[in-house]
TORSERO-162443 format. One record per residue (C-alpha): residue in three letters; x, y, z. Coordinates in nm, 3 decimals, decimal comma. Each point is the difference from the previous one (the first is absolute). Example, Ala and Ser with C-alpha at 12.3 -4.5 7.8 and 13.67 -1.06 7.14 Angstrom:
<nodes>
{baba: ALA	east: 1,230	north: -0,450	up: 0,780}
{baba: SER	east: 0,137	north: 0,344	up: -0,066}
</nodes>
This chain:
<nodes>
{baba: UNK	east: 15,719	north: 15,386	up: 3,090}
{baba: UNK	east: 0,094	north: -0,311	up: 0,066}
{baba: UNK	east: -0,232	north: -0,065	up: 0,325}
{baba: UNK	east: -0,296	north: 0,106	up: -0,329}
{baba: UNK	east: 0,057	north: -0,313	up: -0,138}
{baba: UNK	east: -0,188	north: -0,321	up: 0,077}
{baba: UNK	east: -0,017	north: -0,345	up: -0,041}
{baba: UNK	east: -0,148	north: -0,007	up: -0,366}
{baba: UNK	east: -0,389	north: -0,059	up: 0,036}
{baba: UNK	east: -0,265	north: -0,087	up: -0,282}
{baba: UNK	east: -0,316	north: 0,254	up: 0,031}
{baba: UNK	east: -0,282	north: 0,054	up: -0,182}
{baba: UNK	east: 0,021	north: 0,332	up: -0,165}
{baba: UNK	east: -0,255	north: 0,238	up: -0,211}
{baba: UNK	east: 0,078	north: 0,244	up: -0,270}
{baba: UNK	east: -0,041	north: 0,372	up: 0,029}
{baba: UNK	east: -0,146	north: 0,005	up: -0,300}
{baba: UNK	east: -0,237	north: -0,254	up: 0,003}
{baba: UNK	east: -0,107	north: -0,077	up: 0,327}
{baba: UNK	east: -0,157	north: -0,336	up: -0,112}
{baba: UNK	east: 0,341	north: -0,139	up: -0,167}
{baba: UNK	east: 0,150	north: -0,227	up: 0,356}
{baba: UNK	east: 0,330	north: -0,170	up: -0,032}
{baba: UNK	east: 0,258	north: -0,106	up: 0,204}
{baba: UNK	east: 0,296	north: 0,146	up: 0,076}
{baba: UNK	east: 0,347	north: -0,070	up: 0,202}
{baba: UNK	east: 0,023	north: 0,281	up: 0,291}
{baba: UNK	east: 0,377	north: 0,035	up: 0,062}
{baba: UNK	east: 0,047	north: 0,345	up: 0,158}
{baba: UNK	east: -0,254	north: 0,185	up: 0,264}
{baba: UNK	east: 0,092	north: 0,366	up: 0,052}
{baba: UNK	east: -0,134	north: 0,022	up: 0,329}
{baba: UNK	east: -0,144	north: -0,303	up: 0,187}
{baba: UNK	east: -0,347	north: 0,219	up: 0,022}
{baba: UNK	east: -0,184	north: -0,038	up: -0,289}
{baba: UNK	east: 0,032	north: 0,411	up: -0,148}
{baba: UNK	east: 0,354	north: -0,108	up: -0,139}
{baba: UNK	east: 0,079	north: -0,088	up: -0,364}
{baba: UNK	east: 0,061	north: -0,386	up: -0,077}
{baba: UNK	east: 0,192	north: -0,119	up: -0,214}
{baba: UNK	east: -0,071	north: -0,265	up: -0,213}
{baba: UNK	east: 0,101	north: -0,250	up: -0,253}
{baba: UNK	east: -0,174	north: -0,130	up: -0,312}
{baba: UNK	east: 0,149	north: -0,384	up: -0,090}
{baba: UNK	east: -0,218	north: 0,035	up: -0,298}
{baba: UNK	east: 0,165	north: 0,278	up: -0,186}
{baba: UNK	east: 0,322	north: -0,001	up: 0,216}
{baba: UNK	east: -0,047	north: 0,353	up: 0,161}
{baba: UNK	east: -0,013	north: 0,195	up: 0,348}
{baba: UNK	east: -0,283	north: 0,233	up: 0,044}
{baba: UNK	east: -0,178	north: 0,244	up: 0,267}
{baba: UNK	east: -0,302	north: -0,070	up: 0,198}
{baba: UNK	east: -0,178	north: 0,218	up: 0,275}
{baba: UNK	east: -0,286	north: -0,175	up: 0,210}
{baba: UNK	east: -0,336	north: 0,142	up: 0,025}
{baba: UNK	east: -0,159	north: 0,103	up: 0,285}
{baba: UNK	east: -0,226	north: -0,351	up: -0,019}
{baba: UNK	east: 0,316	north: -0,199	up: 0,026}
{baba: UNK	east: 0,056	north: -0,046	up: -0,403}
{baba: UNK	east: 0,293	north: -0,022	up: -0,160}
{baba: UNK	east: 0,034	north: 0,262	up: -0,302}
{baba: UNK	east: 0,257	north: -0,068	up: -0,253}
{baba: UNK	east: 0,072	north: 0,362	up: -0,107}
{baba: UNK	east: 0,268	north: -0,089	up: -0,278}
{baba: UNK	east: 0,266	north: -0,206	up: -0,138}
{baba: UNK	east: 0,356	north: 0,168	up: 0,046}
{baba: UNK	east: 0,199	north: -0,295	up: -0,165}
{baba: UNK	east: 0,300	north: -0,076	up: 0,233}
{baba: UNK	east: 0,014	north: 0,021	up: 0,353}
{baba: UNK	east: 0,171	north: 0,316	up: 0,043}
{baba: UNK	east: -0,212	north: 0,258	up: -0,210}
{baba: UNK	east: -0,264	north: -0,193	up: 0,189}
{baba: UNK	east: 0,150	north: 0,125	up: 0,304}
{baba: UNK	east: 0,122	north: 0,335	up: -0,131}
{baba: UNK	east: -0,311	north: 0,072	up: -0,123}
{baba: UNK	east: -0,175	north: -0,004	up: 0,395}
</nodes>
């Protein structure tokens, strides 16, 4: 796990449920250094870790807020 997580980067992110809502987002973990891994992510906002997948036109999809950083993880 620990090779997973990077340097944290801000990234512009869109909702899954609302593909026209963008925000941005701190990128802390990459699954796999392709882009079909999870990310995880964190929210300064409201203080939380979430999921993210990235589309197959290089988009960022926030997928859900998990709260801390583990059930982010545990929920890969």
């Amino acid at each position: 796990m620990t090779k997973c997580l990077i340097e944290p980067i801000k990234q512009k992110y869109r909702c899954a449920n609302d593909f026209n809502d963008l925000y941005e987002l701190w990128t802390v973990l990459e699954e796999t250094r392709y882009a079909d891994g999870y990310r995880i992510y964190y929210d300064e906002n409201t203080e939380m870790f979430g999921l993210a997948i990235q589309s197959n036109k290089d988009v960022l999809i926030d997928i859900g807020s998990y709260g801390t950083f583990l059930k982010a993880l545990y929920s890969m």
